[in-house]
N, CA, C and O atoms as a GROMACS GRO file, in nm:
protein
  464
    1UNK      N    1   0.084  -0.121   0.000
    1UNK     CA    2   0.000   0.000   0.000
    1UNK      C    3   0.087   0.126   0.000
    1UNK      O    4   0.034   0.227  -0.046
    2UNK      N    5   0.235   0.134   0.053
    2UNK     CA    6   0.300   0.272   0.100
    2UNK      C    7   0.336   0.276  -0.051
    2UNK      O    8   0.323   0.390  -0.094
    3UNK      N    9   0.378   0.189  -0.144
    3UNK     CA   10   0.433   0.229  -0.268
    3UNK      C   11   0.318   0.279  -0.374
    3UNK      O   12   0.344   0.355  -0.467
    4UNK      N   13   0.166   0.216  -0.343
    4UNK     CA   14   0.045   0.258  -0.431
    4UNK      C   15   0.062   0.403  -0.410
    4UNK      O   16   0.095   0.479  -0.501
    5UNK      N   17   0.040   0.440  -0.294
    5UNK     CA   18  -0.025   0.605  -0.250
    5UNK      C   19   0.102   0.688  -0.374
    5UNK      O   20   0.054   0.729  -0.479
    6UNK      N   21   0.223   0.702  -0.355
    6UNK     CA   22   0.284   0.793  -0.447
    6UNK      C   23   0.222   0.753  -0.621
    6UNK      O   24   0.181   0.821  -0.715
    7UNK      N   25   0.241   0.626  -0.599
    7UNK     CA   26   0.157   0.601  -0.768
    7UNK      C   27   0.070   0.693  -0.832
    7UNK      O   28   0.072   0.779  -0.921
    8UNK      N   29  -0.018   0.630  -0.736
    8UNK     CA   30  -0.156   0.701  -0.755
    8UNK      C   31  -0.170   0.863  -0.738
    8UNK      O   32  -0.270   0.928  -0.773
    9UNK      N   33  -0.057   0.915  -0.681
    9UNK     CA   34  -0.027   1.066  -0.689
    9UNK      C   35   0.046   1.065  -0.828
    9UNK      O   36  -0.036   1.064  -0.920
   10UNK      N   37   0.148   1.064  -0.862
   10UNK     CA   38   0.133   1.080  -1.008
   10UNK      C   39   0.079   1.051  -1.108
   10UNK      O   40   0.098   1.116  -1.211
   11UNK      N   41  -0.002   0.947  -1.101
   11UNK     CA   42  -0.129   0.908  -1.212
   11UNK      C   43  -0.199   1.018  -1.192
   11UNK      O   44  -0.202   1.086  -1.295
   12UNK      N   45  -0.270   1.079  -1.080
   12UNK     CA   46  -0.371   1.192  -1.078
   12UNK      C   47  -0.294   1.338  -1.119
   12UNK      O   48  -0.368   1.424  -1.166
   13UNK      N   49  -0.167   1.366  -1.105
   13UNK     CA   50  -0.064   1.433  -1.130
   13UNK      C   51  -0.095   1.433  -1.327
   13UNK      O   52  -0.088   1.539  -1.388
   14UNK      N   53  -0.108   1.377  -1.358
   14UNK     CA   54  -0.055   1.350  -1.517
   14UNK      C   55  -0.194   1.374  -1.583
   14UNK      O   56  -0.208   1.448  -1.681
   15UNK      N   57  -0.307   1.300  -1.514
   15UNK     CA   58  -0.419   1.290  -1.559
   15UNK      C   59  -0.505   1.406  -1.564
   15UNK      O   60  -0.617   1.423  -1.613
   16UNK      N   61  -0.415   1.494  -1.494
   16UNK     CA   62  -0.492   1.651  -1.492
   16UNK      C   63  -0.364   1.747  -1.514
   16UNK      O   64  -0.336   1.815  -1.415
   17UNK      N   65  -0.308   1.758  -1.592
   17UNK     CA   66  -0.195   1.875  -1.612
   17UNK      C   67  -0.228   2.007  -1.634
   17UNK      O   68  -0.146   2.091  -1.670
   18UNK      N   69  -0.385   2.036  -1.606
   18UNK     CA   70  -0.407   2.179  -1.628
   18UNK      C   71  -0.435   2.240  -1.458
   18UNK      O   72  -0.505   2.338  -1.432
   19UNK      N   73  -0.370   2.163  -1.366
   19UNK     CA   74  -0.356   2.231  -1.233
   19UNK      C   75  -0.303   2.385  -1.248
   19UNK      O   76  -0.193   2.429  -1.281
   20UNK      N   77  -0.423   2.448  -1.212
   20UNK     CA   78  -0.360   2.627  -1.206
   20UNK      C   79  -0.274   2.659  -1.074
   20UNK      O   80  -0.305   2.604  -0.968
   21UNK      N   81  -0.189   2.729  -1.082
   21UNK     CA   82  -0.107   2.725  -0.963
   21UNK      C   83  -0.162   2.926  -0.950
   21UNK      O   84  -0.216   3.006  -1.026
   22UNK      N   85  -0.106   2.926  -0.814
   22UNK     CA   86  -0.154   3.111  -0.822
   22UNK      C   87   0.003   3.144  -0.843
   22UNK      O   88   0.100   3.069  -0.839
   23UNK      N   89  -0.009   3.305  -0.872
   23UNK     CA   90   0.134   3.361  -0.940
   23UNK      C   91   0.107   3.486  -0.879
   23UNK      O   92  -0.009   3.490  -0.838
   24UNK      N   93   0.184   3.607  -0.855
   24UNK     CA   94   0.242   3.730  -0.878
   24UNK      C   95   0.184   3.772  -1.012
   24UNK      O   96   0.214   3.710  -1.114
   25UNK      N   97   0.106   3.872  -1.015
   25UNK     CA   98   0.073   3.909  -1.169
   25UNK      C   99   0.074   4.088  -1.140
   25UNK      O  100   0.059   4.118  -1.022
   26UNK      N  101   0.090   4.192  -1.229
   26UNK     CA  102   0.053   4.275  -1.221
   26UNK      C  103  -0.089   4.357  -1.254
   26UNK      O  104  -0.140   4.327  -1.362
   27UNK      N  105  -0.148   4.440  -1.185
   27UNK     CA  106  -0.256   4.433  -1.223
   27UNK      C  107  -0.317   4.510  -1.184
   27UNK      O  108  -0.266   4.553  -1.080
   28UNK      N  109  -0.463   4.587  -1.224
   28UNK     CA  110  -0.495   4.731  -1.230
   28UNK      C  111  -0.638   4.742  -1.196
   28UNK      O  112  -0.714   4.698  -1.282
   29UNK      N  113  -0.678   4.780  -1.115
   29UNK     CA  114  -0.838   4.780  -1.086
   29UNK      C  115  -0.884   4.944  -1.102
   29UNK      O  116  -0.804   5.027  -1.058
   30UNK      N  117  -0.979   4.981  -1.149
   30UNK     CA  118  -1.029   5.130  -1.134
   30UNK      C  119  -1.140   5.093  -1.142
   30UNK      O  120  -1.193   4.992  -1.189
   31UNK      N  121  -1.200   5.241  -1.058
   31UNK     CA  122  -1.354   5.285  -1.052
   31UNK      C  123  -1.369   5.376  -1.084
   31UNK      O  124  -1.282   5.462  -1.081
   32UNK      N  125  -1.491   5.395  -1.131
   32UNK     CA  126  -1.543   5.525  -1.159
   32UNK      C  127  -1.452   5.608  -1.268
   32UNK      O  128  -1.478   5.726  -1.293
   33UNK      N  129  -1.358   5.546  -1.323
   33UNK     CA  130  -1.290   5.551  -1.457
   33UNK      C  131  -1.165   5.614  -1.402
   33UNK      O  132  -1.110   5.701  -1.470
   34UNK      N  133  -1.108   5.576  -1.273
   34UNK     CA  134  -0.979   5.611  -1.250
   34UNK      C  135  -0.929   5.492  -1.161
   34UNK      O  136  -1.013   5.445  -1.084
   35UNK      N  137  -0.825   5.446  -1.160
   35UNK     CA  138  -0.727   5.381  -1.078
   35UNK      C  139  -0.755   5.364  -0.937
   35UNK      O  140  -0.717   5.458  -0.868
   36UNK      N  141  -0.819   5.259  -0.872
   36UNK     CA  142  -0.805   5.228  -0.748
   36UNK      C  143  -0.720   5.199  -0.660
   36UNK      O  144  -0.708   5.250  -0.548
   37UNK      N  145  -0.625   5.070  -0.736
   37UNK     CA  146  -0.536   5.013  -0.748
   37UNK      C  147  -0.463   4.931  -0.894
   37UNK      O  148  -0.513   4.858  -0.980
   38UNK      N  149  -0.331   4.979  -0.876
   38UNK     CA  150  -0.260   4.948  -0.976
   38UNK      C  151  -0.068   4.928  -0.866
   38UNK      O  152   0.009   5.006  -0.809
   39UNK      N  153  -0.075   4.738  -0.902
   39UNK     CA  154   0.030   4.718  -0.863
   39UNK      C  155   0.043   4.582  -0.888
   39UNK      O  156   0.002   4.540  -0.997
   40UNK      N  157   0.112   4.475  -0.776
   40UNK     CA  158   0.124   4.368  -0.800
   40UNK      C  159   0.001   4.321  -0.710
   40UNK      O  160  -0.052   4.392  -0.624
   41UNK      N  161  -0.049   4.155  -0.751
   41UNK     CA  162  -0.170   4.072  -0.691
   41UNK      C  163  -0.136   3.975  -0.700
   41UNK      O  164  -0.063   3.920  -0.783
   42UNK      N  165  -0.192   3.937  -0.602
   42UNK     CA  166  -0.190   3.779  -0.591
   42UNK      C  167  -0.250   3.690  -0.702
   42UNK      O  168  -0.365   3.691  -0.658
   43UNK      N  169  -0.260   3.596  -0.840
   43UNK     CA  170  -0.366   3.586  -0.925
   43UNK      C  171  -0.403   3.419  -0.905
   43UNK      O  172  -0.325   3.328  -0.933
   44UNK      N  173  -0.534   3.404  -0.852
   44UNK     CA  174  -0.564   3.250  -0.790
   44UNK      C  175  -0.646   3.243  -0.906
   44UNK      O  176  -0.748   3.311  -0.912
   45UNK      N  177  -0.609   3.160  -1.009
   45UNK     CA  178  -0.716   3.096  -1.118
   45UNK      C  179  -0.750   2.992  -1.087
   45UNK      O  180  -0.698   2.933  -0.992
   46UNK      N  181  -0.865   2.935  -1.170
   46UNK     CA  182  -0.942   2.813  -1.164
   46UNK      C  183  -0.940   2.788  -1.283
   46UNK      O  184  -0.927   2.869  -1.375
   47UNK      N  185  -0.959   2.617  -1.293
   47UNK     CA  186  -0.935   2.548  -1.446
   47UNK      C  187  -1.024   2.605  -1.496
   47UNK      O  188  -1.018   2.513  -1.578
   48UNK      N  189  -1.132   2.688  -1.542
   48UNK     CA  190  -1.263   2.724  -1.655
   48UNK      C  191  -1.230   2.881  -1.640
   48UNK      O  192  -1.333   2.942  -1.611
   49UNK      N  193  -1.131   2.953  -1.649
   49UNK     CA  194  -1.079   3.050  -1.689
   49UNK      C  195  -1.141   3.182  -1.591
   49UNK      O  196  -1.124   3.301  -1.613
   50UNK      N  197  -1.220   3.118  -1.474
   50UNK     CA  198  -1.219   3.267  -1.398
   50UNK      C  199  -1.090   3.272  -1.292
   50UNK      O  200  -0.979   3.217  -1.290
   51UNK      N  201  -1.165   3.372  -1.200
   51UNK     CA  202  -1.014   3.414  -1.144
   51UNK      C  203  -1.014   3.499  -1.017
   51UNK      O  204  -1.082   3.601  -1.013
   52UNK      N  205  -0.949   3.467  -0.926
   52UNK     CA  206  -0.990   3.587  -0.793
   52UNK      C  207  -0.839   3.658  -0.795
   52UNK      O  208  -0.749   3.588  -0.839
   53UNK      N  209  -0.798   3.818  -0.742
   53UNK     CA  210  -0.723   3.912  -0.726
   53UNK      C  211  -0.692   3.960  -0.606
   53UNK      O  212  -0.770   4.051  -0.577
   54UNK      N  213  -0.584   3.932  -0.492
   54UNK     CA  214  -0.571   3.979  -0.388
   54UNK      C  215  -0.426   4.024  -0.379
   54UNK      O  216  -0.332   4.024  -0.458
   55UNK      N  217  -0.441   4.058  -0.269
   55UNK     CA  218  -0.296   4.172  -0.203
   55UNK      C  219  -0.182   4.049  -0.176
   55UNK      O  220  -0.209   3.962  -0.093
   56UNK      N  221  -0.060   4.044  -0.246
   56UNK     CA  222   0.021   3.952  -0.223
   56UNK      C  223   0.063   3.931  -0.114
   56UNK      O  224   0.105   3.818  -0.087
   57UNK      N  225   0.065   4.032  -0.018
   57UNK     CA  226   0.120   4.047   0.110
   57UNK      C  227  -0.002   3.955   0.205
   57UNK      O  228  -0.107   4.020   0.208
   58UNK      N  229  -0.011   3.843   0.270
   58UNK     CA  230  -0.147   3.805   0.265
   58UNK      C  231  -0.178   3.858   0.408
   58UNK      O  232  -0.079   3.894   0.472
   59UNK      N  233  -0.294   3.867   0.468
   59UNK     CA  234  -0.326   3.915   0.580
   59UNK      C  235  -0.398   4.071   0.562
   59UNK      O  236  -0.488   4.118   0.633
   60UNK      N  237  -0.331   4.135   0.447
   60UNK     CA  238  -0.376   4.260   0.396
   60UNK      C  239  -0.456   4.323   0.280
   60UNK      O  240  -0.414   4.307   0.166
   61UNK      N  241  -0.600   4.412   0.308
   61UNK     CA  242  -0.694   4.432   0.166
   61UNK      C  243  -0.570   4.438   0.033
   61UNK      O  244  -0.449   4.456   0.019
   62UNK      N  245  -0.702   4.406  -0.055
   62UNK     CA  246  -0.603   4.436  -0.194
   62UNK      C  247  -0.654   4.586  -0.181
   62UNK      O  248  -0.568   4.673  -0.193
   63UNK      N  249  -0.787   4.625  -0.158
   63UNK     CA  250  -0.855   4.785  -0.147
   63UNK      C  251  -0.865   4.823  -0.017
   63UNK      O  252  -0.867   4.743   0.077
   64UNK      N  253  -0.874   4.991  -0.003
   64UNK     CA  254  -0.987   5.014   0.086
   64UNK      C  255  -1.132   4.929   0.125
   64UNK      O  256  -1.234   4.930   0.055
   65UNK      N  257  -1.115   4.853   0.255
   65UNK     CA  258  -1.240   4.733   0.292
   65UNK      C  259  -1.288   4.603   0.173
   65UNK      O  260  -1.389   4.534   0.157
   66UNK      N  261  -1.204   4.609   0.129
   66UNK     CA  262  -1.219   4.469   0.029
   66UNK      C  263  -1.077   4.388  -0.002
   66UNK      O  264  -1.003   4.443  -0.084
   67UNK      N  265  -1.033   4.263   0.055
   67UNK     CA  266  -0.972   4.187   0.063
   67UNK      C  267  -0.909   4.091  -0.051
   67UNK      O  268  -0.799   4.036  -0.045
   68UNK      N  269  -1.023   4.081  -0.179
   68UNK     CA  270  -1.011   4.037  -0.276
   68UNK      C  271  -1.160   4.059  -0.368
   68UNK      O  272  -1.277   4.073  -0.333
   69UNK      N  273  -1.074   4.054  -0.537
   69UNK     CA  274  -1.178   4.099  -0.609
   69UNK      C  275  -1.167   3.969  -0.677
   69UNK      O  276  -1.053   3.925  -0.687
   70UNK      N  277  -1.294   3.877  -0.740
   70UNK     CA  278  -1.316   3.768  -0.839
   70UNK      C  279  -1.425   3.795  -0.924
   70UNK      O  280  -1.535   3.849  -0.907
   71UNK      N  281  -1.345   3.723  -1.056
   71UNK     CA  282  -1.395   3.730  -1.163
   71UNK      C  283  -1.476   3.572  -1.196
   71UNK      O  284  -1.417   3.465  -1.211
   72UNK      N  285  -1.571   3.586  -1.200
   72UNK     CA  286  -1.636   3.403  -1.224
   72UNK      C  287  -1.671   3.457  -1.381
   72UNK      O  288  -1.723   3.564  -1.413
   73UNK      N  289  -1.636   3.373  -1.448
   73UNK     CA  290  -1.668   3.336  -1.626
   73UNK      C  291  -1.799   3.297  -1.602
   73UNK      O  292  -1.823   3.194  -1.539
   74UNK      N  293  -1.894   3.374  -1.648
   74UNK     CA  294  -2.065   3.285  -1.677
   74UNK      C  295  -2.105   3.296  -1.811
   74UNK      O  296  -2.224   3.282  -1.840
   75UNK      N  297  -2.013   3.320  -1.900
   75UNK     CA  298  -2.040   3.244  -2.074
   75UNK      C  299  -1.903   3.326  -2.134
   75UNK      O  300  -1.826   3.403  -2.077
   76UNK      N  301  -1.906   3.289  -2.242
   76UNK     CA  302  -1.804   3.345  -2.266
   76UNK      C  303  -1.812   3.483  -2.336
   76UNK      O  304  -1.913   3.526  -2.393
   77UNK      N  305  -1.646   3.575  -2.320
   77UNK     CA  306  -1.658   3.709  -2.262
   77UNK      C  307  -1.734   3.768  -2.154
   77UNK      O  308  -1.738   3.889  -2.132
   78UNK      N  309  -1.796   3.679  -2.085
   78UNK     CA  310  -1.921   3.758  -1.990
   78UNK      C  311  -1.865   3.722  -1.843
   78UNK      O  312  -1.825   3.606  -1.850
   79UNK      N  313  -1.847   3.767  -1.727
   79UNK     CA  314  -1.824   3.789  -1.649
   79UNK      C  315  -1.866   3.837  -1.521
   79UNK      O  316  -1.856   3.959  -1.526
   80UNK      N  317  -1.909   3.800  -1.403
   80UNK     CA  318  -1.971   3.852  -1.262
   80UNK      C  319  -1.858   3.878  -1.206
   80UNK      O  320  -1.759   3.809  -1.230
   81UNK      N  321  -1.854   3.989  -1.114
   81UNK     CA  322  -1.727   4.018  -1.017
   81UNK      C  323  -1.808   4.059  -0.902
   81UNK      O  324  -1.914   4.117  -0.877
   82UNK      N  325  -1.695   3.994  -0.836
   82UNK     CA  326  -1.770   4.093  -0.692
   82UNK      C  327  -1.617   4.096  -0.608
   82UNK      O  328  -1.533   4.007  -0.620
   83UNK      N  329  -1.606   4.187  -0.544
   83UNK     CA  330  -1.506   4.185  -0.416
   83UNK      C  331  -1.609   4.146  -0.287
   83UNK      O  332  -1.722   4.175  -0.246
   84UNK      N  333  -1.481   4.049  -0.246
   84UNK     CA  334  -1.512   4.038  -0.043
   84UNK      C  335  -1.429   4.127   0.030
   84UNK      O  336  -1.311   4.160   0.020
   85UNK      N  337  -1.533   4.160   0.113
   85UNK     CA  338  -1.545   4.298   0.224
   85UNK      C  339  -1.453   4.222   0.309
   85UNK      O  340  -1.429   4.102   0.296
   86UNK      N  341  -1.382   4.336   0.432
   86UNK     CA  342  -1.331   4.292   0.529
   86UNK      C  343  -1.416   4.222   0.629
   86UNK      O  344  -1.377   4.134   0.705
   87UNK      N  345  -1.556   4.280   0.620
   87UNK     CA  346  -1.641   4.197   0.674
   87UNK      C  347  -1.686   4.092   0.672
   87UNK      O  348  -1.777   4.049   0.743
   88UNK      N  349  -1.604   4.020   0.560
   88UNK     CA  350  -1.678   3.906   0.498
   88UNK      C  351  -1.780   3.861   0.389
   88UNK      O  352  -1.811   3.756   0.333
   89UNK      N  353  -1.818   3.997   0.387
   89UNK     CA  354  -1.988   4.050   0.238
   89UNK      C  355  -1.888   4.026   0.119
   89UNK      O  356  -1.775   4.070   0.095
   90UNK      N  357  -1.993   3.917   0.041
   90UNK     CA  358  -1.965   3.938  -0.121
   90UNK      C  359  -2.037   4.020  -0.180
   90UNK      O  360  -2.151   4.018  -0.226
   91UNK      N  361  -1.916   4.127  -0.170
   91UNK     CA  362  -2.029   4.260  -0.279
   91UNK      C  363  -2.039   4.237  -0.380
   91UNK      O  364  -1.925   4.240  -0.427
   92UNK      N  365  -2.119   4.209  -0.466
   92UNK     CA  366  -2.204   4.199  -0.653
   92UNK      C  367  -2.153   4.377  -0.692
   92UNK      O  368  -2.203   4.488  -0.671
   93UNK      N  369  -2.024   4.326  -0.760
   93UNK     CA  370  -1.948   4.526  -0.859
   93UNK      C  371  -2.053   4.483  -1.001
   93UNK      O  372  -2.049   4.570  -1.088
   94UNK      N  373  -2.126   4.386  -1.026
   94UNK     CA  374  -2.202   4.352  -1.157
   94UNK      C  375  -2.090   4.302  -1.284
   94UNK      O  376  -1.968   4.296  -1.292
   95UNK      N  377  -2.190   4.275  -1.364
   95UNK     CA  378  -2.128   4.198  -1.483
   95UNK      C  379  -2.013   4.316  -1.558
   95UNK      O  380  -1.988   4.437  -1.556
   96UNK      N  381  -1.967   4.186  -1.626
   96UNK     CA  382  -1.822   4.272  -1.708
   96UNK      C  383  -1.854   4.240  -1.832
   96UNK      O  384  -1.964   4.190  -1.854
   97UNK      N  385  -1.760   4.264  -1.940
   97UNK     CA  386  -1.771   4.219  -2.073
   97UNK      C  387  -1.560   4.213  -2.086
   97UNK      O  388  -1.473   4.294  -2.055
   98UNK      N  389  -1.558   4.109  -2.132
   98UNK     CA  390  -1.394   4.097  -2.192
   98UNK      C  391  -1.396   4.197  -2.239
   98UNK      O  392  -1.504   4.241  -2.278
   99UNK      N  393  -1.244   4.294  -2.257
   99UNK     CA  394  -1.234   4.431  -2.305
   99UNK      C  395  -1.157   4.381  -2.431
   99UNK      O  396  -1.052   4.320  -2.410
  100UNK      N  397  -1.211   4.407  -2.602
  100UNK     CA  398  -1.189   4.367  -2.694
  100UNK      C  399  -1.038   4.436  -2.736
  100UNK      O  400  -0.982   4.405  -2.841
  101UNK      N  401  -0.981   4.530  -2.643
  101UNK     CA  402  -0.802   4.596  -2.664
  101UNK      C  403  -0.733   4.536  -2.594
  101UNK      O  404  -0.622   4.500  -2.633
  102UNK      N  405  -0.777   4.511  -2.474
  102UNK     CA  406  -0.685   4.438  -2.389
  102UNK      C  407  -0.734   4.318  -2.329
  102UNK      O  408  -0.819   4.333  -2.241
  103UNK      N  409  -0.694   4.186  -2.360
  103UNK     CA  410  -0.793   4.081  -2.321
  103UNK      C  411  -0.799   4.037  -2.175
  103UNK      O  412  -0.889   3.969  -2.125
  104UNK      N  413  -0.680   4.090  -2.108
  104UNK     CA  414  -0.657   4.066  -1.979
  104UNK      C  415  -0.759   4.147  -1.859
  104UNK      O  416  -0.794   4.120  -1.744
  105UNK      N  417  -0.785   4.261  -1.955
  105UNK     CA  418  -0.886   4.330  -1.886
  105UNK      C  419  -1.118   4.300  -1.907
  105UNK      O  420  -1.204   4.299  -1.994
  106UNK      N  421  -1.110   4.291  -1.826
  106UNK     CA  422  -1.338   4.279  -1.788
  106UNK      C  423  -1.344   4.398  -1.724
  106UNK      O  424  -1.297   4.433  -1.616
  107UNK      N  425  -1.446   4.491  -1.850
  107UNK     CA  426  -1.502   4.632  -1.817
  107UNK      C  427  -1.642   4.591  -1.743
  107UNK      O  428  -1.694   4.484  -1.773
  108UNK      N  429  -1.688   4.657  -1.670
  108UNK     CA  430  -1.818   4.689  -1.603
  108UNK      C  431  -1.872   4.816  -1.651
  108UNK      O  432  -1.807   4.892  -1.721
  109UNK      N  433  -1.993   4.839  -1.612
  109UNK     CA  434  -2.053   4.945  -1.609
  109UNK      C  435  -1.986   5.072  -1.517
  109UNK      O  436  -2.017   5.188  -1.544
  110UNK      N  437  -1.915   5.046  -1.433
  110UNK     CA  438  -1.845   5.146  -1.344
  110UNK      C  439  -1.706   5.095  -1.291
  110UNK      O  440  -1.648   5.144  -1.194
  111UNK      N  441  -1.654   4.977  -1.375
  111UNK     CA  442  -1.547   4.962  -1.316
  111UNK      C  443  -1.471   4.849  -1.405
  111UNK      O  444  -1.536   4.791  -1.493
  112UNK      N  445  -1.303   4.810  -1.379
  112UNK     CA  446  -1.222   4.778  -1.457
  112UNK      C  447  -1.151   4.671  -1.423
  112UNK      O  448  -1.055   4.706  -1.354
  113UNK      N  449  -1.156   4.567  -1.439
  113UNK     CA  450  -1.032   4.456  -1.367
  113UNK      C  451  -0.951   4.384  -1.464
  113UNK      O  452  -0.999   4.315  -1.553
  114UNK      N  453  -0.802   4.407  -1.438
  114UNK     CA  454  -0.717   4.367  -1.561
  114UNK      C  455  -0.608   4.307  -1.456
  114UNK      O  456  -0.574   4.358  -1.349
  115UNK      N  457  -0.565   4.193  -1.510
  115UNK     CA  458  -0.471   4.119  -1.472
  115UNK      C  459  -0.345   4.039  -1.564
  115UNK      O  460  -0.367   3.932  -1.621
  116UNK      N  461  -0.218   4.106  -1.568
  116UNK     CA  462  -0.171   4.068  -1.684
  116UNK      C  463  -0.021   4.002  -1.632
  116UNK      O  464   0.057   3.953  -1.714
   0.00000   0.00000   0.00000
């Protein structure tokens, strides 16, 4: 059995090679059509191409009272975001649309999230 268990970790290892790992990315959030934040983030993807944005330093907001901002994919180009509050609230910032200049960036109606 002690020699199965590593096996069977690299069989599941191989059998899924699209494990997203999180990275250091740079990256730019604005509201209201100016710069909130623009620096480095933490970038935690998931295999179906959405994505959450936090403060690399961990323990600390990426914003003023919001801890992290995520992007969930709900068709394609289309996008829900919301940041979590220090309080814990998932605030709904509303839908995005992929930004057709920069693909790294999902525009909202009042706001900008680009991760590159």
């Amino acid at each position: 059995m002690k020699k199965l268990i590593p096996l069977l970790t690299v069989l599941l290892l191989i059998s899924n090679p699209t494990i997203a790992a999180d990275k250091i990315v740079k990256c730019q959030i604005d509201s209201a059509g100016s710069p909130s934040y623009k620096g480095k983030c933490l970038f935690v993807p998931d295999t179906k191409g959405s994505f959450a944005l936090a403060n690399p330093q961990k323990n600390k907001p990426l914003l003023t009272g919001i801890t992290d901002v995520s992007v969930f994919i709900i068709e394609k180009g289309v996008a829900e975001v919301r940041g979590l509050t220090t309080d814990g609230i998932n605030s709904r910032w509303g839908e995005a649309k992929r930004s057709t200049e920069d693909k790294a960036c999902w525009v909202g109606e009042d706001f900008k999230v680009c991760a590159w």
